[in-house]
DRENVO-248989 format. One line per 8 residues: number of its first residue (from 1); their letters; for each residue x, y, z of N, C-alpha, C, CB. Coordinates in steps of 0.001 Angstrom, whole numbers. Glycine has a CB too. Example, Ala and Ser with C-alpha at 12.3 -4.5 7.8 and 13.67 -1.06 7.14 Angstrom:
<kevos>
1	AS	13190,-5690,7800,12300,-4500,7800,13200,-3300,7800,11308,-4473,9046  12850,-2250,7080,13670,-1060,7140,12900,30,7870,14084,-598,5725
</kevos>
This chain:
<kevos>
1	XXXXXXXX	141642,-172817,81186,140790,-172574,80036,141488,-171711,78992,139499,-171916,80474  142237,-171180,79457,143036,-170005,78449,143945,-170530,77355,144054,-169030,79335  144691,-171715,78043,145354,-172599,77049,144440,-173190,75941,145997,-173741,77783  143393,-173634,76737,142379,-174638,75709,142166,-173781,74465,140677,-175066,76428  141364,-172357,75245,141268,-171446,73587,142426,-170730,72694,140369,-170147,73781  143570,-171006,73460,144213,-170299,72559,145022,-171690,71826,145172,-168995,73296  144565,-172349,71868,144934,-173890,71256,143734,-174014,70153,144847,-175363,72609  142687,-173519,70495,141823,-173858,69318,141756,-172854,68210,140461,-174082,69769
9	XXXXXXXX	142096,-171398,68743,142557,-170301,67770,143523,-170886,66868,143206,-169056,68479  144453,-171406,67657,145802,-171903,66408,145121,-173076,65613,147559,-172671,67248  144542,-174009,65999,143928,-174294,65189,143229,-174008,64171,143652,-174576,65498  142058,-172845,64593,141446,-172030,63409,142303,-171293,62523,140547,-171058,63886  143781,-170840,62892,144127,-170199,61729,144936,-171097,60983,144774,-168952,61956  145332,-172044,61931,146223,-173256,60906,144824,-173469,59755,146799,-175262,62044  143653,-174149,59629,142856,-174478,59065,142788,-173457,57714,141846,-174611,59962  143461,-172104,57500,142990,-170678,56726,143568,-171678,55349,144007,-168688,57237
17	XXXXXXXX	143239,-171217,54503,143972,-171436,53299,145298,-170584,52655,142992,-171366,52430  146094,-170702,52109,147180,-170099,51459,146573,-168358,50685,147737,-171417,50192  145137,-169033,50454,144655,-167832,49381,143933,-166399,50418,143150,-168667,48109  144080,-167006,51881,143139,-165967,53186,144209,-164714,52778,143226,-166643,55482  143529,-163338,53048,144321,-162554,53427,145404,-162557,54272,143798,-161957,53681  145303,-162901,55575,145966,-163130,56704,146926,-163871,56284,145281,-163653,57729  147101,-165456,55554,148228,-165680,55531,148856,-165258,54217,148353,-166890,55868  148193,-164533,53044,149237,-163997,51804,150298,-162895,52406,148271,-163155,50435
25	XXXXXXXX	149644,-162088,53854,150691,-161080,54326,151382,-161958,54901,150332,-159872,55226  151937,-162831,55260,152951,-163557,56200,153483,-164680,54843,152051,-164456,57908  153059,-164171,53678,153776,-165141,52729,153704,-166987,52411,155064,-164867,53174  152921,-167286,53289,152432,-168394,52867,151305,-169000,54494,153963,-169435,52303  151258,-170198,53977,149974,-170499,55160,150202,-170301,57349,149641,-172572,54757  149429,-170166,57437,150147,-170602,59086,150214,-171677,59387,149561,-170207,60293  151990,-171882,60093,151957,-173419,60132,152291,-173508,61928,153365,-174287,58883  151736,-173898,62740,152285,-173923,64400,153467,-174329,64328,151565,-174884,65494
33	XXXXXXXX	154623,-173602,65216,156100,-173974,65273,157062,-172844,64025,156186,-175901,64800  156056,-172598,63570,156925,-172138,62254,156689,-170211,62115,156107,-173171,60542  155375,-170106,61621,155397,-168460,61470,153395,-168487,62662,155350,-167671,58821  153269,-169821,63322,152122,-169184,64489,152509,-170029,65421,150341,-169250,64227  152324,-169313,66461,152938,-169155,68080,151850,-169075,69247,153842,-167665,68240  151730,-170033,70255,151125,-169679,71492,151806,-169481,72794,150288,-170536,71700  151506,-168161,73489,152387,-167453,73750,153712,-166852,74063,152134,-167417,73968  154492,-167594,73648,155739,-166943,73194,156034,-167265,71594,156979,-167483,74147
41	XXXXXXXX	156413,-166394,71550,157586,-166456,69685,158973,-167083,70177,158203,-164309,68740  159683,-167379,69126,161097,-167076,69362,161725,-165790,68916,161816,-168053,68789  162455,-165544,69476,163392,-164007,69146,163739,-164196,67622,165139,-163797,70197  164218,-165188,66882,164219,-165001,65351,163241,-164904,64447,164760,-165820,64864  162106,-164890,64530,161034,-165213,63813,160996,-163863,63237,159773,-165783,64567  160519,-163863,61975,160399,-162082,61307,159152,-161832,61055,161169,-161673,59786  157969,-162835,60618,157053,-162512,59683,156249,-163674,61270,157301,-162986,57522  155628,-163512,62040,155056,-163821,62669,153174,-163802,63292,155868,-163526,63035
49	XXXXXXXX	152451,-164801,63752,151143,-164107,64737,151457,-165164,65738,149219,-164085,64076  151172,-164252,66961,151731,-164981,68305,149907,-165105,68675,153094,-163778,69684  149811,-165873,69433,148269,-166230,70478,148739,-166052,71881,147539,-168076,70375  147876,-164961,72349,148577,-164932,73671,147648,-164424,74968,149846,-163945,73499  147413,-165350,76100,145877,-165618,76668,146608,-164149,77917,145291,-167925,77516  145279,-163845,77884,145297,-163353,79379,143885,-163046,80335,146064,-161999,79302  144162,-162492,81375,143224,-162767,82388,141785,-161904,81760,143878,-162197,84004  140536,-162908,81983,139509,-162802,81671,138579,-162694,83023,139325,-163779,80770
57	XXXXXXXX	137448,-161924,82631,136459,-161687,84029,136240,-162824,84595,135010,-161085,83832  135870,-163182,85549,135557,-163822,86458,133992,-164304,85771,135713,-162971,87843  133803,-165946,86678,132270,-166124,85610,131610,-165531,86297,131459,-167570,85229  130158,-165289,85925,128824,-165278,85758,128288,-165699,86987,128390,-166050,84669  127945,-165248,88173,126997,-165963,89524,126445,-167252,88879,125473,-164882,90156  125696,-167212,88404,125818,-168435,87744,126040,-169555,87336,125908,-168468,87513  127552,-169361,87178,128602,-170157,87165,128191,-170947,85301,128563,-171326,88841  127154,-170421,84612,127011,-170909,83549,127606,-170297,81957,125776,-171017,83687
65	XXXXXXXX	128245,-169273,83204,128862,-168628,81290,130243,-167602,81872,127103,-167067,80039  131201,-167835,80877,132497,-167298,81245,133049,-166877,80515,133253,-167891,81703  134160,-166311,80664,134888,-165403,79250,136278,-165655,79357,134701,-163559,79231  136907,-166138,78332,138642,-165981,78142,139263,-164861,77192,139254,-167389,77473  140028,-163950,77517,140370,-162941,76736,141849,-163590,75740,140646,-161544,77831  142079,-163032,74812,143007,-163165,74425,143836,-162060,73420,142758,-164194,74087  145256,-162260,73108,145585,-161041,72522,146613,-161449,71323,146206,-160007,73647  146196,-160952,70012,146595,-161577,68847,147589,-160501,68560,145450,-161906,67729
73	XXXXXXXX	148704,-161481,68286,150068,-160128,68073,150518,-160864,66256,152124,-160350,69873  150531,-159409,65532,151431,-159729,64717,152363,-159094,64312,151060,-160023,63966  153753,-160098,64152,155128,-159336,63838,155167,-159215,62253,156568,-160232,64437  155760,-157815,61492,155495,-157658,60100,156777,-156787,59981,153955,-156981,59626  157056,-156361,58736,158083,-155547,58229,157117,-154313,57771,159042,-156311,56992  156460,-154545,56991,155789,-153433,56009,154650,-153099,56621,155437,-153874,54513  154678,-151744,57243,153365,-151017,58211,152190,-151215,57356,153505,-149180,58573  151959,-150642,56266,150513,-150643,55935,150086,-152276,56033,150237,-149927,54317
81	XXXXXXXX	151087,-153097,55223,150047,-154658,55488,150090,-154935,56789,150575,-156190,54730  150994,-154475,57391,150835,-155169,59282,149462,-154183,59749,152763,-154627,60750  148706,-153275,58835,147748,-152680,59761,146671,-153157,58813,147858,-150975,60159  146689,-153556,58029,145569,-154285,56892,145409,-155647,57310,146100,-154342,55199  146258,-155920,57458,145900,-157416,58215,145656,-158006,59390,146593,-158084,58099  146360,-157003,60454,145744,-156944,61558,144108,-156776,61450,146390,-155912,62248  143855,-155509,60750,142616,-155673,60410,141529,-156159,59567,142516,-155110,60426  141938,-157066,59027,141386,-158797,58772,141204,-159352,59619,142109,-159779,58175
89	XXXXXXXX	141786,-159605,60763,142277,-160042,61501,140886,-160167,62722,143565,-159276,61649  140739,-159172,62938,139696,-158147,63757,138778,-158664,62840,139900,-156290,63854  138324,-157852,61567,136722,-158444,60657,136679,-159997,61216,136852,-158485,58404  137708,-160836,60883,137892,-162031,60582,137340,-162894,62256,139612,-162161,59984  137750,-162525,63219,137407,-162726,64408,136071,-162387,65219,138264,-162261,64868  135705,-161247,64685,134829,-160241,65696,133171,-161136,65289,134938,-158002,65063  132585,-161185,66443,131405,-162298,66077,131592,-163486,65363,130424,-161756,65315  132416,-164036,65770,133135,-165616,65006,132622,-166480,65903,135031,-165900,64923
97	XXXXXXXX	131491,-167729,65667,131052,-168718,65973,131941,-169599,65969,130162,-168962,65410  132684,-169557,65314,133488,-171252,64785,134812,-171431,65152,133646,-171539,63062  134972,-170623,66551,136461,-170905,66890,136901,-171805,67472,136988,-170160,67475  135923,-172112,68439,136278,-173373,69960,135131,-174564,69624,135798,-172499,72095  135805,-175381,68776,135139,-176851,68400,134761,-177563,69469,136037,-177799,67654  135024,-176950,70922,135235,-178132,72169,134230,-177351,73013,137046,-178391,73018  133385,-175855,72246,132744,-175368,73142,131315,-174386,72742,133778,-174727,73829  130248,-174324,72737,129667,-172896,72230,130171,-172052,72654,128461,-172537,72419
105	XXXXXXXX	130585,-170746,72015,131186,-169789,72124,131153,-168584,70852,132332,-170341,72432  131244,-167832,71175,131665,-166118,69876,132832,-165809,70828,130087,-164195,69713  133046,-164905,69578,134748,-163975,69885,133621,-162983,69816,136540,-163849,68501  134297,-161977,69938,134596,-160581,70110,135733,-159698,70544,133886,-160304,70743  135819,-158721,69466,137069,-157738,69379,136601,-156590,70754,137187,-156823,67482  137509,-156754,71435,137448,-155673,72358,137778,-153744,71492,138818,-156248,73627  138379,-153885,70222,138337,-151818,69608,138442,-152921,68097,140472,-149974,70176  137932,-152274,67756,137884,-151842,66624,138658,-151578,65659,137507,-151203,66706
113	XXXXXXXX	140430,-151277,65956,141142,-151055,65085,142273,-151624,65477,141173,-149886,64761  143987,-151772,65223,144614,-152140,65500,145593,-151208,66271,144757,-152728,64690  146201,-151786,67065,147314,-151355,67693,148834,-151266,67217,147277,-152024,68629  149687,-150033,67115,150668,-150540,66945,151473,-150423,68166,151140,-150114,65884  152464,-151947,68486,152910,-151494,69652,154469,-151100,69742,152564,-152486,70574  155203,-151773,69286,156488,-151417,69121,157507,-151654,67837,156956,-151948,70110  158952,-151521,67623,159718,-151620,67088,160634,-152902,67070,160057,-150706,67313  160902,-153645,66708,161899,-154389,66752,162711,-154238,65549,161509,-155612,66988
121	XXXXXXXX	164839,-154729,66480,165553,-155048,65177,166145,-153695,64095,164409,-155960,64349  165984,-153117,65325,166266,-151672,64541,165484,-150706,63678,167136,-151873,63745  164195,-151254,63831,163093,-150618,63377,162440,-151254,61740,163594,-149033,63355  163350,-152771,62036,162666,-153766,60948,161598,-154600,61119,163482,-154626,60525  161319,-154317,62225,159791,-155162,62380,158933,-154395,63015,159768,-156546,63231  157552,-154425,62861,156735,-153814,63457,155558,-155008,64605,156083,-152958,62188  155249,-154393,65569,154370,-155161,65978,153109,-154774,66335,154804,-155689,66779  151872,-155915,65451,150488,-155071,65982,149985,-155963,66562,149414,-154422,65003
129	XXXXXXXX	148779,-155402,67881,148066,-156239,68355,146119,-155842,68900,149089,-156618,69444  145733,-156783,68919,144677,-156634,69007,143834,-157147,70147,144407,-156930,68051  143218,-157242,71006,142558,-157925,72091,141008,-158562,71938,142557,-156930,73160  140832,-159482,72010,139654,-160422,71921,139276,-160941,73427,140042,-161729,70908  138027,-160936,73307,136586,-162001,74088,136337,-163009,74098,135448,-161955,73834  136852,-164026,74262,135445,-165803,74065,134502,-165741,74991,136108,-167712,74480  133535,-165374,74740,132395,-165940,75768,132173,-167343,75496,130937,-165189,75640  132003,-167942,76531,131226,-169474,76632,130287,-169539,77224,131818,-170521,77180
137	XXX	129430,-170402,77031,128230,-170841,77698,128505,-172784,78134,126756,-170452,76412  128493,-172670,79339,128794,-174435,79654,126946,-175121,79206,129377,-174806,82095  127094,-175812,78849,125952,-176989,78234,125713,-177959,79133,126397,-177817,76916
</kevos>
């Protein structure tokens, strides 16, 4: 399931327009293969957002509702837009109906603000990331 949503995320941001916040900081639209990534990047990429799944709770006794987590990384040069857009990023996600076309579901941002996590390149890239929720409900 983790692949599925983080396949439909890239989808949702491929879909953004040129004019979204999110992609004027990365300089033009997101294109998969090019500057958006599911989970790995390549080591050359400069201006990057990676999609990258990881382990989500266990379902519901139930068995009628489940959760996939995921964790949105972006690689940037210039700190303030890598933390402005990260946090777009977050607004842009957090209670989002319209991510998984293949499922009912909301996101949700696990904090509130962004992360910065490390350095790359000699201290020419920065990387931020953020952690997300899909809840689903099976139909």
């Amino acid at each position: 399931m983790a692949n599925t949503v983080c396949n439909e995320l890239r989808k949702y941001f491929d879909r953004l327009t040129a004019t979204n916040p999110i992609c004027t900081a990365l300089g033009t639209t997101l294109t998969s293969g090019t500057n958006l990534f599911v989970i790995i990047e390549p080591s050359n990429s400069t201006k990057c957002l990676t999609i990258i799944p990881y382990s989500g709770m266990r379902p519901d006794a139930d068995r009628k509702k489940y959760e996939s987590s995921v964790q949105i990384r972006l690689k940037i040069r210039d700190r303030q837009k890598g933390i402005r857009t990260m946090q777009e990023i977050i607004n842009t996600l957090h209670g989002n109906t319209d991510l998984c076309a293949s499922a009912k579901s909301k996101c949700f941002a696990v904090q509130s603000s962004p992360t910065v996590l490390e350095t790359y390149e000699g201290g020419q890239y920065l990387a931020y990331v953020s952690n997300f929720i899909i809840k689903h409900i099976k139909l």
